[in-house]
Residue, then its C-alpha position, 0 to 999 in steps of 0.5 A: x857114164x861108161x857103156x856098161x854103165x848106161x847098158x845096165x841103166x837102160x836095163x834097170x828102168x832108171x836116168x844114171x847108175x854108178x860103180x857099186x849100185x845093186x839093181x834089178x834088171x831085165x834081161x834082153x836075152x838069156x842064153x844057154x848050151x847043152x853043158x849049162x842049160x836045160x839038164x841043169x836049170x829044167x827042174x828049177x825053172x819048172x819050180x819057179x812057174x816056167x819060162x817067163x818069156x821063151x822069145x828071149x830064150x837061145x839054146x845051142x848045143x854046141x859041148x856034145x855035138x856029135x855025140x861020143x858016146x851015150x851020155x852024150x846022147x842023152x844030154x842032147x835029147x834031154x836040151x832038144x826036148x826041152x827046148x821043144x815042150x817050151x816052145x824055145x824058137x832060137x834052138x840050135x843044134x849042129x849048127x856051131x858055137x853058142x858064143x858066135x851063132x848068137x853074134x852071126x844071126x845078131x840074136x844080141x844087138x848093141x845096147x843089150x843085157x844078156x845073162x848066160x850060164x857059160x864064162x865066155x857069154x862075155x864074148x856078146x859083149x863084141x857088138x856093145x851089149x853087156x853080156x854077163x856070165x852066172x851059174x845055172x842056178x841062178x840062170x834058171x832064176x832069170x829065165x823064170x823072173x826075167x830079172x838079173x841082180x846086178x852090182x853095177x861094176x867099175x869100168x877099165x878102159x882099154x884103148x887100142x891104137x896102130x896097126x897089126x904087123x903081118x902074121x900078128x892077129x888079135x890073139x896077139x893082141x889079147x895075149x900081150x893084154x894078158x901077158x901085161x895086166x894078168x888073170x886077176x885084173x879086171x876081177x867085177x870089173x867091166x872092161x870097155x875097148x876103145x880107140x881108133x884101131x878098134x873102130x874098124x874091126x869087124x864083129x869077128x875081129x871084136x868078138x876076140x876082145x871081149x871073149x878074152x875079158x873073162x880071162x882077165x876076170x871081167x863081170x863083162x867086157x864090151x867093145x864101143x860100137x861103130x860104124x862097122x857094126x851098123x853096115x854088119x847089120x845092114x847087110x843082114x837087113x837089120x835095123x841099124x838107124x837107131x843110135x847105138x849106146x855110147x860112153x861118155x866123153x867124161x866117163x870115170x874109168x878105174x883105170x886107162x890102159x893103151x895098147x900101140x898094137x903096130x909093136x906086137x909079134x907073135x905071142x905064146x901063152x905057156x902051160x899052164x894059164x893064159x897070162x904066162x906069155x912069151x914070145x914065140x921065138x922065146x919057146x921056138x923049139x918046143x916038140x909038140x904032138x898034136x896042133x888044134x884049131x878051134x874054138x870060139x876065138x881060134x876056129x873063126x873064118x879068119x883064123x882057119x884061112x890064116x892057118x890056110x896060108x901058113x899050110x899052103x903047099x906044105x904038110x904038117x908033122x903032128x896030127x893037126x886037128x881043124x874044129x871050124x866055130x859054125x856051120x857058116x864058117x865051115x861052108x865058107x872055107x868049103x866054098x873058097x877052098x880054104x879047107x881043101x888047102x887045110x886037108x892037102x896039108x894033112x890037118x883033119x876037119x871036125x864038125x862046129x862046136x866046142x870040142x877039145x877045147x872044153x876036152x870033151x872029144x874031138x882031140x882031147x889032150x893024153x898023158x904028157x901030151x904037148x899041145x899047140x892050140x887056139x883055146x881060149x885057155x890052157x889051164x892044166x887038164x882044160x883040154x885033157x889029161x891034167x899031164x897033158x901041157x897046152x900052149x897058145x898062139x894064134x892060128x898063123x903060130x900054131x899053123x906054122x908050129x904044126x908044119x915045123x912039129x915043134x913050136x915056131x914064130x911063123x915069121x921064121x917060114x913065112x906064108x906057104x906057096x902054091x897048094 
């Protein structure tokens, strides 16, 4: 079997499961966050007899925090309330992103099944879990029975091999990955990434890879655990003896793909879909009006101190706006002074959480803006104004786009000097 097969096997209570099976499983975890979660799925789920089992429950407002306005207000009373009057423990607030928190703290381990009401609940699929997005309705369904229907789905296997050339990161790496095969590719299909470069990503490196699944239209996307993700574990003093699920030596896969990532550069995904990819010097030149760091793949430990390298000693020439993912990589950057090079620069530092990248504040696109970002996706009016145009790249390409105001490959001005 694939990994995504012997998770969902695991799950179901039985020996073996293939491509096409429709089973019931039980749900390690279910996820939620202030968007899709108790203002949506509360009555429901009170019609349906309540929480079935509120340790398996994880909240996390992370689309309104800090509230703009009223209605944001309410609906973070309405997540903090329910949460409280249901005894949910894993409620987090001003605390960052959902899809990272839930791998920072390991709430989801190797070998689990997670349901989560948002498209990216994939991204859990980092550590070997198969992480699986619904709608609310039927979220409120799991949280109530403990039990998911599942279509047991093929599985892609994605083998990556080499290593990544200087200024290239895995946003390269997930966009020439869209770039080849598009949005609808994996559509119910698992996608399971594998091969030796892969063996020694860490969990922030891996969470890239799975998160980006969804955008190729995967039911779920996991990377084989390894030796990387037990010594992760071990250094938050979690149990990391148990063997971790793998695949098969002669698993069936529906496809195999295989990626030399050492040919890479720096890549853009032009307005308006994400699998519109070009070369960064192919669109060099472009004048943008505003350059965004965040999201959950794009405001990570490794990306804010990326871009902090690219800003060192230089300014920025469009407001440049900076949204760490979590409150750990906030204080991270605080502490080694990754965000007194980004603010000497001229950037502007928000709060964790989603932000712009949902375009609900904290840097939403206007009328005919052109924006260069870390989104995860650039799909017309995603982070703003339906006019508004969204490019993507990495942090060291949109960092250096910043510093030049339009877009540019940051191989053409290198790292920064002395800040």
């Amino acid at each position: 079997m694939t990994l995504t097969e012997k998770v969902i096997a695991r799950a179901s209570g039985v020996a073996v499961v293939c491509p096409g099976d429709e089973v019931w499983a039980t749900a390690d975890r279910m996820i939620m966050n202030d968007s899709s979660g108790p203002r949506r799925i509360g009555p429901l789920v009170a019609e349906l007899g309540g929480v079935r089992d509120r340790d398996k429950v994880v909240i996390v407002s992370d689309h309104f925090i800090p509230a703009a306005n009223l209605r944001h207000a309410e609906i973070l009373k309405t997540t903090r309330t329910w949460a409280k009057s249901n005894g949910i423990a894993s409620f987090f607030e001003y605390e960052g992103v959902l899809h990272n928190l839930v791998l920072e703290g390991f709430l989801v381990k190797p070998g689990m099944l997670l349901v989560g009401a948002d498209s990216h609940t994939v991204t859990a699929g980092a550590v070997g879990a198969v992480a699986v997005a619904v709608g609310s309705t039927e979220l409120a369904t799991v949280v109530a029975s403990g039990q998911v229907w599942l279509r047991v789905p093929e599985t892609i296997r994605i083998d990556l091999v080499g290593k990544l050339p200087a200024l290239v990161d895995m946003r390269d790496v997930t966009m020439q990955l869209l770039g080849d095969l598009g949005l609808q590719h994996a559509t119910y299909r698992a996608i399971e990434y594998g091969g030796p470069f892969t063996e020694k990503l860490t969990i922030e490196e891996r969470l890239v890879l799975s998160n980006q699944g969804i955008e190729m239209g995967a039911k779920n996307a996991v990377v084989v655990p390894s030796q990387t993700v037990r010594e992760a574990m071990r250094a938050v003093k979690i149990d990391a003896r148990e063997a971790f699920l793998l695949p098969d030596a002669d698993a069936r896969y529906l496809a195999r793909h295989t990626v030399q990532v050492d040919k890479l550069g720096p890549l853009v995904a032009a307005h308006p879909s994400p699998d519109n990819v070009t070369a960064a010097s192919a669109v060099s030149g472009i004048a943008i009006d505003m350059a965004w760091l965040g999201s959950c793949v794009g405001g990570r430990l490794a990306d804010l101190r990326a871009a902090a390298s690219m800003l060192r000693g230089r300014k920025v020439r469009v407001p440049t706006l900076v949204t760490p993912n979590t409150a750990d990589v906030y204080r991270a950057c605080l502490a080694d002074g990754t965000l007194q090079t980004l603010a000497n620069a001229g950037a502007i530092v928000n709060a964790p959480g989603c932000g712009a990248c949902a375009g609900v504040h904290m840097g939403v696109a206007g009328p005919s803006d052109v924006v260069m970002a870390t989104a995860t996706r650039n799909f017309r009016g995603r982070m703003g104004s339906a006019d508004a145009q969204v490019f993507l790249g990495s942090a060291y390409t949109v960092a250096a786009s910043a510093i030049a105001g339009r877009i540019i490959d940051p191989r053409d001005i290198g790292i920064g000097g002395s800040a």
